[in-house]
Structure formats: C-alpha cells, structure tokens
C-alpha positions in Angstrom: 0.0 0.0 0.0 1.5 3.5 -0.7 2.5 5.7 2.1 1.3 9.1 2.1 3.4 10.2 4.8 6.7 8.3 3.6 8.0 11.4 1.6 6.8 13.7 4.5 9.0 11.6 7.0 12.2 11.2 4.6 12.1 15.1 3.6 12.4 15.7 7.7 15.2 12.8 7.6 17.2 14.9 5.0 17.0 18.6 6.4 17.9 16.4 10.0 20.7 14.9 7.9 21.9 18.4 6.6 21.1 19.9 9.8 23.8 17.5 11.4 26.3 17.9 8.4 26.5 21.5 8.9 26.6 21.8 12.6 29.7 19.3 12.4 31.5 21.7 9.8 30.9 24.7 12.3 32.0 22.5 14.9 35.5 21.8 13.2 35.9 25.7 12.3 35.6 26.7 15.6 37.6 24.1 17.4 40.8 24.1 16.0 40.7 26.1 12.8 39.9 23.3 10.6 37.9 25.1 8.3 40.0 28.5 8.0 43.8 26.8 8.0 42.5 23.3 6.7 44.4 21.5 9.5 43.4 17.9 9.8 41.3 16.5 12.4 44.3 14.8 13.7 46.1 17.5 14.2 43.3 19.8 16.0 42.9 16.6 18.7 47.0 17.5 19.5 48.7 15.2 16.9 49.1 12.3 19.6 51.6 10.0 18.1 51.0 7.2 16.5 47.3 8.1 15.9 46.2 8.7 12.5 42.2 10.0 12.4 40.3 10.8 9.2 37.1 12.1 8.2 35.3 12.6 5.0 31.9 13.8 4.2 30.3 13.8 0.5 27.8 15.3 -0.5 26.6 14.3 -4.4 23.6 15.7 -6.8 23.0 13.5 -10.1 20.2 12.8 -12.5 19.5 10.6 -15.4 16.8 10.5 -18.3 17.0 8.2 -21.4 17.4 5.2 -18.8 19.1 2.4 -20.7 18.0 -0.3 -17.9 14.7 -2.4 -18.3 12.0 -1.8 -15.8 13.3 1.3 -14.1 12.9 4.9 -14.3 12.8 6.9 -16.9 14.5 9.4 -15.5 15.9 9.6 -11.9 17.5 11.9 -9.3 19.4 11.2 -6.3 20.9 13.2 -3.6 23.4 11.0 -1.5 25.4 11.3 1.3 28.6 9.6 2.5 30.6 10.3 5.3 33.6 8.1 6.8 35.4 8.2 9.8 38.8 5.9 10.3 40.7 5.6 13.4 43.9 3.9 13.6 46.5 3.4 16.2 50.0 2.2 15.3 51.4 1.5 18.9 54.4 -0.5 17.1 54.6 -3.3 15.9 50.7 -3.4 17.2 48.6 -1.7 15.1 44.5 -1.2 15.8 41.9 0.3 13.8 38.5 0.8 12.4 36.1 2.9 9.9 32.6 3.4 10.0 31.2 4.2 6.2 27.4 6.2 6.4 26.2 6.0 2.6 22.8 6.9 2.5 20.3 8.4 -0.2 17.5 10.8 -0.7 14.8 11.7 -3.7 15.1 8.9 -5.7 11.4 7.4 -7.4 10.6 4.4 -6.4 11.4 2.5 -9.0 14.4 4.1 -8.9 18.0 1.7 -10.2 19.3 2.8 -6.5 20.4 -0.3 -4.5 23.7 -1.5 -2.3 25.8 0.3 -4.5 24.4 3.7 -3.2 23.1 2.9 0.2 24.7 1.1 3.3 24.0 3.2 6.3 26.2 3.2 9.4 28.3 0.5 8.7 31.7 -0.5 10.8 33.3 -1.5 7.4 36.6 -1.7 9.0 37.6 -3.0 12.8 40.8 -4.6 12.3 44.5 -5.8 14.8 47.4 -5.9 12.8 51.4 -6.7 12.9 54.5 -5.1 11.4 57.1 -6.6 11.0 60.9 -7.3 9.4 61.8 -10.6 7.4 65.2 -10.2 6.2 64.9 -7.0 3.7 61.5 -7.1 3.2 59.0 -5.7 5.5 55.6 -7.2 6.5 52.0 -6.1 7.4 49.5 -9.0 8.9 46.0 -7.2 9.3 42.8 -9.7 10.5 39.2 -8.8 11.4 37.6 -6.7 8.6 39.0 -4.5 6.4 39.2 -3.3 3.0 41.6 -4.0 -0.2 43.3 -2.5 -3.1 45.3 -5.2 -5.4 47.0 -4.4 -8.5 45.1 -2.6 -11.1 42.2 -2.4 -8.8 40.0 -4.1 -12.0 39.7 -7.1 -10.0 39.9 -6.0 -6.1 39.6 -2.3 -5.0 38.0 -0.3 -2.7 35.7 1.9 -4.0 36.1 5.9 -4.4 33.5 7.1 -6.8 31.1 4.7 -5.6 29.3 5.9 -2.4 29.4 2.2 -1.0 32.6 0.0 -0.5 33.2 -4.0 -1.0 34.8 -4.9 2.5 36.2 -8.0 3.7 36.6 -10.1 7.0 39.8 -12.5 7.5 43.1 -12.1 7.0 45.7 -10.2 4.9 49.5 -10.2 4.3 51.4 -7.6 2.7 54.9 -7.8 2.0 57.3 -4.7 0.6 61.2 -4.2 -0.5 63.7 -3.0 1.9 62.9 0.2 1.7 59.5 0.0 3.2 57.6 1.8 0.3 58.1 -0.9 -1.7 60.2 0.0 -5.0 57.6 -1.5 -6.7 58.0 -4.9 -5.1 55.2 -6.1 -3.4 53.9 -9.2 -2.5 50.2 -9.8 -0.9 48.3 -12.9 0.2 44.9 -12.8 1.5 42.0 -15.1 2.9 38.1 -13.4 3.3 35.1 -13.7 3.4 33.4 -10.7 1.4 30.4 -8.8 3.8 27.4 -8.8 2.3 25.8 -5.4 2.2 22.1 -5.1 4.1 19.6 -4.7 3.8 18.9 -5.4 -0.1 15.2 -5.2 -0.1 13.7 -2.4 -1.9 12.1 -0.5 1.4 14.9 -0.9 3.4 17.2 0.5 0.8 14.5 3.7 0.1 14.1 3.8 3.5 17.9 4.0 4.5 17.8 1.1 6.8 20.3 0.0 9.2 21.3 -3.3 9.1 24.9 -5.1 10.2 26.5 -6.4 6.9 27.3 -10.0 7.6 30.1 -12.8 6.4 29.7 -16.6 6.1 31.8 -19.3 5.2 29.7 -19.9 2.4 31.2 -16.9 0.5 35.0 -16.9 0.4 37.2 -15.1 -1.3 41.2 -16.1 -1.5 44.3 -15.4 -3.5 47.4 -13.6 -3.9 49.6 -11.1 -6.3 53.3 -11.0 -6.8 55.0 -7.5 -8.2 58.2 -7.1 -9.6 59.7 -3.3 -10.8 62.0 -2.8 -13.6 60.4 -5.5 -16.2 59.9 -4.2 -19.5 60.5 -0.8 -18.9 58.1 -0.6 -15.9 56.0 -3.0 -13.5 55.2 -6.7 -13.6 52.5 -8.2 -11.8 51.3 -12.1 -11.8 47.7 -12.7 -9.9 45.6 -15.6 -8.8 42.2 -15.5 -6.8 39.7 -17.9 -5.8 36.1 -17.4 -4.8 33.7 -20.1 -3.4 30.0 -19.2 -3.4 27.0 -21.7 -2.3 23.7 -21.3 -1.0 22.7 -20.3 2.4 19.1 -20.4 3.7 18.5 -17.5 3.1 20.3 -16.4 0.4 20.2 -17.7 -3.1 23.2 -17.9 -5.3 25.2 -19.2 -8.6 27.5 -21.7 -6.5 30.3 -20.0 -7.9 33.5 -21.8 -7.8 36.4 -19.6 -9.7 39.9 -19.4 -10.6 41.1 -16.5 -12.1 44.5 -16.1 -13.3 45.9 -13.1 -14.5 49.0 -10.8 -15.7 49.5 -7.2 -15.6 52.2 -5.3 -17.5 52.1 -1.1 -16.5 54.7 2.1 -16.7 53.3 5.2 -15.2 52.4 7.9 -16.7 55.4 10.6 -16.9 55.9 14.0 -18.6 57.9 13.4 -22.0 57.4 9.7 -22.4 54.8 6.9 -23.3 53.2 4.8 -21.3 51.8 1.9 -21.1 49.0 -0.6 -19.4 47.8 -4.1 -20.4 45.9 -6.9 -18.4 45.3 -10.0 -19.5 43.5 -12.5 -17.1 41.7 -15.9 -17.9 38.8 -17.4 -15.6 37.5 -20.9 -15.2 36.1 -23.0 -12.8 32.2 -23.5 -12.5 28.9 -21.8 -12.1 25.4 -21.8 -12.6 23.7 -19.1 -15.2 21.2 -17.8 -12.7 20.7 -18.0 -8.7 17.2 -19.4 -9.1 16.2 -22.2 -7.1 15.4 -24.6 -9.9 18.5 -23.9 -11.5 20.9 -26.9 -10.3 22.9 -27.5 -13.4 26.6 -26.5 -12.7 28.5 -25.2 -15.5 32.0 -25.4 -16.8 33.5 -22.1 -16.8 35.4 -20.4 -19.8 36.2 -16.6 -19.6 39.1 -14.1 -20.1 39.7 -10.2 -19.8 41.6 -8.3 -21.9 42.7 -4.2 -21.3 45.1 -2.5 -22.9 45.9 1.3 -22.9 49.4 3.5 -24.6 49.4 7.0 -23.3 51.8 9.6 -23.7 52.2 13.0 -21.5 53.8 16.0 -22.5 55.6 18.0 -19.6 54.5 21.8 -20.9 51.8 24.0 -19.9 48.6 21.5 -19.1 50.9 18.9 -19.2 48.4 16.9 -21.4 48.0 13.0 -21.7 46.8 12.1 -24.7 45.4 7.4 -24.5 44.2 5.1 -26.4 41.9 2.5 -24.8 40.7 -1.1 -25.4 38.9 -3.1 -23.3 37.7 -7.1 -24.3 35.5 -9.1 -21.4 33.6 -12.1 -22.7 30.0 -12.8 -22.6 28.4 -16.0 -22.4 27.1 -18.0 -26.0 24.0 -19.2 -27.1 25.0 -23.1 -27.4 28.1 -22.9 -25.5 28.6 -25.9 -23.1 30.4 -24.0 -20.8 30.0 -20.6 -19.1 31.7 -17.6 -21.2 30.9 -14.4 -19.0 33.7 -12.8 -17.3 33.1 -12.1 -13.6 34.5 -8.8 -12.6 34.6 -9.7 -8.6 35.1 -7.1 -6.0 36.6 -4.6 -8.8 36.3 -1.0 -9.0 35.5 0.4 -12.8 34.8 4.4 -12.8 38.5 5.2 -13.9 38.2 2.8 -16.9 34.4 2.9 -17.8 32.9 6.5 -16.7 30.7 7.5 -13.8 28.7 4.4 -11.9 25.6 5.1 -9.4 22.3 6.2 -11.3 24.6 5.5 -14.4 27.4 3.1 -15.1 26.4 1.2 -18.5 29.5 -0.4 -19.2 31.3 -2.8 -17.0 34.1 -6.0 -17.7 31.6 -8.6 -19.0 30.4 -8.9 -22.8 32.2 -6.0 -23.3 34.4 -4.9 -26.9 35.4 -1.5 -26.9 37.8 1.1 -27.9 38.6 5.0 -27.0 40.6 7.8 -27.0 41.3 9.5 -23.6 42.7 13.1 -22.8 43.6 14.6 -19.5 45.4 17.5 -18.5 46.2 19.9 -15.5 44.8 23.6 -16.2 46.3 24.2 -12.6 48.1 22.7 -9.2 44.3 22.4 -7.7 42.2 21.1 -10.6 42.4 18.8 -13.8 40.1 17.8 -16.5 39.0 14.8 -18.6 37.7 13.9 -21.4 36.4 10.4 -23.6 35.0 8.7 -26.2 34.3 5.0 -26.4 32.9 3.1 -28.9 30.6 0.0 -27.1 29.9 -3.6 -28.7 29.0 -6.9 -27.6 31.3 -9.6 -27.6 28.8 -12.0 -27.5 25.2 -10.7 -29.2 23.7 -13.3 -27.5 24.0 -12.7 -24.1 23.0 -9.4 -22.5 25.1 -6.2 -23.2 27.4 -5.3 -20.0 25.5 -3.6 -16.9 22.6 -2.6 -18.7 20.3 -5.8 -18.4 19.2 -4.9 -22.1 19.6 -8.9 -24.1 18.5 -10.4 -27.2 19.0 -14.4 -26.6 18.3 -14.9 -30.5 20.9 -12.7 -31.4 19.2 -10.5 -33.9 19.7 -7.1 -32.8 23.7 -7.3 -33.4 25.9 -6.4 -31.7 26.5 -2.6 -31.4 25.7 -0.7 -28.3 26.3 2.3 -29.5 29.1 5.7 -28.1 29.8 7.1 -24.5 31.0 10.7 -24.3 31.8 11.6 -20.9 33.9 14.6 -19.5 34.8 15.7 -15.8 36.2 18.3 -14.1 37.8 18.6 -10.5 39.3 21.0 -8.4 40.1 21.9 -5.0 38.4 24.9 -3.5 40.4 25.3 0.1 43.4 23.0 -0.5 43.3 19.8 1.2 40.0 20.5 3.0 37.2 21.2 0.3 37.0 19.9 -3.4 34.9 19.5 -6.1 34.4 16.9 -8.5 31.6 17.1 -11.4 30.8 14.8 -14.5 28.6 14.8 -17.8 27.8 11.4 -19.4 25.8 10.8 -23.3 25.1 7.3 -23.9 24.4 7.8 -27.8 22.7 4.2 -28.2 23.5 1.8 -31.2 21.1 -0.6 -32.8 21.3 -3.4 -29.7 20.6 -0.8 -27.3 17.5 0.3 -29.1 16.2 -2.9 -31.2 16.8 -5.5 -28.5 13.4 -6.8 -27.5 13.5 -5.5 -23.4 15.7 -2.4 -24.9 13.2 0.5 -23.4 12.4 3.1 -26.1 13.7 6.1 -24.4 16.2 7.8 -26.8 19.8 8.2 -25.5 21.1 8.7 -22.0 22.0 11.8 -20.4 23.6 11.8 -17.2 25.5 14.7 -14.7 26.3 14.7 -11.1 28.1 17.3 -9.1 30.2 16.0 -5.7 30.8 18.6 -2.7 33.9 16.7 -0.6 34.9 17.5 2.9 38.1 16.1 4.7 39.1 16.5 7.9 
C-alpha cells in the first residue's frame, strides 16, 4: 500500500541529515581552525603520536533520463550522502583500527536503479588488529578482522572511491614490501576473506535507508594472492591468482560459484615526456550456474578471459596533457556454449576505466568490446580535467550487453551498443579540506541498445552529477 506520509517523514530525515552535516562543519571551524587553516582532524585533537584520524563527508547531486536499464525509471534523481570516519593506532609493531562508512540516499522514485551500491548506512566497514614486522629486507603487514583492499590494477579487487558504497572484507591479509618499506615496486600480498554482504537489499529498506549489520559466512570466500616485480619491460610486472567459493545459504540464493582467475599485468606510469603503457590480460574458469534461481541446479563449466590494454603519452609543458588510447575485451556468455563464457569482474572497482557508476554506469568488464581515446590534462596545481570517447559492442550478441540488463537471446539485434561521451572536471576549492568533482555522461545508443526486445524506447542517455567533498 503507498505511504502518504513516507515522503513527508524522509524530507524531515534529509533537512535532519543536513542539519547534522553543517553543525559538524561549524563544529570543526571553531575548534581548531579546521575550516579557515585546513588543518586535519588529527592535528586539531594535539597530533598524539601514533594516531592517525580521518574524516570525509560527500555530499553528491546527479540525475539521469534516457534510462538504458529495463524496468526502471525513466528518469531519476538522487541526492546522496557519505561520510567516513577511520581511526587507527600504530602502537608498534601493534597496530588497531577501524572505519565506520554512512552511505545513505535521498529523492530517488521508487522504481528508482538505487540499490547497495548507493546505500549502506552506518556500517563499521573496517575493525581490524594488525602486525608489522621485518623478514630479512623485506618488510611485512598481517592485518585480520575486517577491512578493505586495493590489489594491483584495482580491476579485480579495489576499494571503492566514486562509488558511495565499498566491497569490505573479514579474514586475514599479508602484505609484504622491498627494503625500503615503500616498496620500490616490489610487493607481495596474500589474503584469505570472506566478502560482507551489504544489508539490507530489499527495496524498502534501501529507500528507506535502513540499518542493518552487513554480515560474512563461510559460504562466501574469497582467496588469493599477487606477486609484483619493478624494472620488467620498462616498468611493472604483476602475476595474480584468486579464488572465490560461493554456495547457498538459507536465506540467500546464489550461482554456487566456484572460480579461478589467473591473471598478468604489465604497467609504466604515466610521466611528462614519455609513453606509457598498461595491459591486463586474465583468464577465468572454474564452475557456475547461469542464474541464482532455485530450480536452476545445473553447474556449468566455466570459460572466460579479460583483456585491457591502454598506450598513453604526456607531454611536460603548460597542461601537461596525456593524450590514451583505450581497449577493453570481457567475454559474454554464448547461445549453445557448453560452458560458461561471462567474465566475472569480482570485487573490482571500474569508474577510472568505464565512466561514472551510481544512477549510471552502463558499461562494465563482462560482454564487453570497446575502444577510445582519452585526454587529460592539468589547467592548474588544484584542478584537472578529462575527457572520452568510447565506442561500445557486444562480444557476444547473444547474451546481455554489460551492466545494462538490455539482451536479445536470438541474437538478432547485433551487436552494437552504440558511443559514450563523458567529460569531468575537479578541483580543489580550500586546498586539502574542500574539493569539487563534477561529470557529464551521453550514452548515444546503437542498434542493440535500441532494437533488443526488453531495450526501453527512451532515446539516449544523459547523465551529470556534481560532488561537494569534505576532509578533515
């Protein structure tokens, strides 16, 4: 039954919200000069040492119209909310720490694309014991409890940035650097975890910015490691190998995913006055099921690869500008296949590859060919700018296109998606306390985004979003 008072009671939740933003901002200017000098919280509590204390707080506008996803809105707006808070104590070699994540949002219809990704209020996403320590050159970090992770390219395991949730982890993780403790480009990491599971998931508790404890079971792990070596082929080597286990729970439905992906990475960073470089290759098989529905019991061979590869060059004058060329290659599954075909991205992060995510975020690393041109450059020390084209197709035209839900199973709609434009700007405002970050996105749709028989008939996407940030 629709609520008449529900927009009446989340309107007074959102000027509460703002009310409580604001009065922690005068807060901070008055206490220690935060806001006029943009001194750290840290520092404004008397620097004790060996205490390291952070503090963000987002605030983003966005809106969409053209939707390119079946079944949901038209057009859309949200206004959402996330503020962090991480502690940590280094008492040497002891280390203890936590963060608490607050992603909520606000305006959204209600059948809005909004879900987990946008909203996971009050959340200890990080409460974690670790270790440092020496092993002959090489110097160690053992971290258990929960916490998050960055690995390699972040394509495959990353915290999230843009995205106003995070994937988080519980179990264990070993980090192992060169002599010189930062690493030289040497780096070794192990890690066992089970992923948390982000609640609630239903629609009203996600409109409704419910609280609810993320949880971790044994029925979801996630295990691996990565090896990196500098100085290989003019730059960075990495090797890569993760497993994840996945069954059902009672009550919690899934693909019984059981995967091995393998994977190498060959990167130089970009530099003023030379080229550089960035290709990933990995290769995943194991065994799934296609769907998570109950019926579904047949377990599937799996057969999938990823394929990114980017040449850049920067020039050291003026803007220094970097000019890139991009390609991305992420199978979908086949009509006919005997074995499963669609690449599974993981925990991976994808806004610096594919454009913004949230109310948008078409493209993603499954059933995915596509090509661009990329140019960045540095107007100023507080700001820089970006701008891209990509051209979309399906790698498979039988299997639905990427993260938009739009598929034609008899293949008859082809296989191109269509162009994405996107530019952003960002700049700081007071340095290191206040910055701004906003984005444009045009999904010009091709003929499987517009023939496809679930494609909705809403002319191409148009997407912004503005992001107020914080830090203290």
């Amino acid at each position: 039954m629709f609520d008449l008072y529900r927009p009446a009671r989340r309107a007074a939740s959102l000027r509460v919200r703002l009310f409580r933003t604001l009065a922690a901002v005068a807060l901070f200017a008055g206490q220690g000069g935060v806001a006029m000098a943009g001194t750290a919280l840290h520092d404004a509590l008397g620097a004790p040492e060996g205490l390291t204390i952070k503090g963000m707080v987002r605030s983003r506008i966005e809106g969409i119209d053209g939707q390119f996803r079946p079944n949901m809105a038209e057009s859309d707006f949200l206004w959402s909310l996330k503020t962090t808070l991480l502690v940590d104590y280094d008492g040497g070699p002891i280390r203890v720490g936590g963060e608490l994540w607050d992603a909520r949002g606000y305006g959204e219809r209600q059948d809005s694309s909004t879900g987990t990704n946008e909203v996971n209020a009050l959340e200890l996403v990080q409460a974690y014991v670790g270790v440092d320590f020496g092993l002959g050159k090489a110097k160690g970090a053992l971290t258990a409890g929960r916490f998050t992770m960055d690995v390699g390219s972040r394509r495959l395991v990353g915290r999230q940035t843009f995205r106003n949730t995070t994937n988080a982890f519980t179990g264990a993780n070993l980090v192992l650097t060169g002599g010189d403790g930062k690493g030289g480009g040497d780096r070794l990491v192990a890690f066992w975890t089970m992923p948390q599971i982000r609640l609630p998931d239903d629609h009203d508790g996600i409109f409704d910015n419910g609280m609810h404890w993320d949880k971790e079971s044994t029925a979801l792990q996630f295990f691996g490691g990565s090896a990196t070596k500098a100085g290989v082929f003019g730059g960075t080597l990495e090797l890569y190998g993760y497993g994840l286990r996945e069954r059902d729970s009672a009550d919690r439905l899934t693909r019984n995913r059981r995967l091995w992906t393998t994977g190498v990475r060959a990167w130089r960073k970009p530099k003023g006055g030379q080229f550089d470089h960035d290709l990933e290759i990995a290769y995943q098989f194991g065994q799934a099921r296609a769907t998570t529905r109950a019926t579904d019991l047949a377990d599937l061979d799996v057969s999938a690869w990823l394929v990114h590869a980017e040449l850049g060059h920067m020039w050291n004058k003026g803007w220094q500008p970097r000019l890139s060329v991009d390609f991305d290659l992420a199978t979908g599954d086949k009509a006919g296949s005997r074995s499963y075909n669609r690449f599974d991205t993981l925990f991976g992060a994808r806004r610096f590859d594919f454009g913004p995510t949230a109310l948008y975020g078409p493209v993603h690393r499954y059933n995915l060919l596509s090509g661009g041109v990329r140019l960045e450059a540095k107007p100023g020390k507080s700001s820089d700018v970006m701008a891209m084209v990509r051209s979309l197709w399906l790698e498979s035209k039988s299997d639905g296109f990427s993260a938009t839900g739009v598929k034609d199973a008899a293949g008859a709609a082809g296989r191109f998606a269509g162009y994405q434009v996107e530019a952003r700007l960002r700049r700081w405002l007071i340095p290191d306390l206040v910055r701004v970050d906003s984005g444009v996105a045009w999904l010009a749709k091709g003929r499987f985004l517009t023939d496809a028989a679930n494609a909705p008939k809403t002319g191409d996407t148009h997407y912004g979003y503005v992001d107020l940030y914080l830090e203290f």
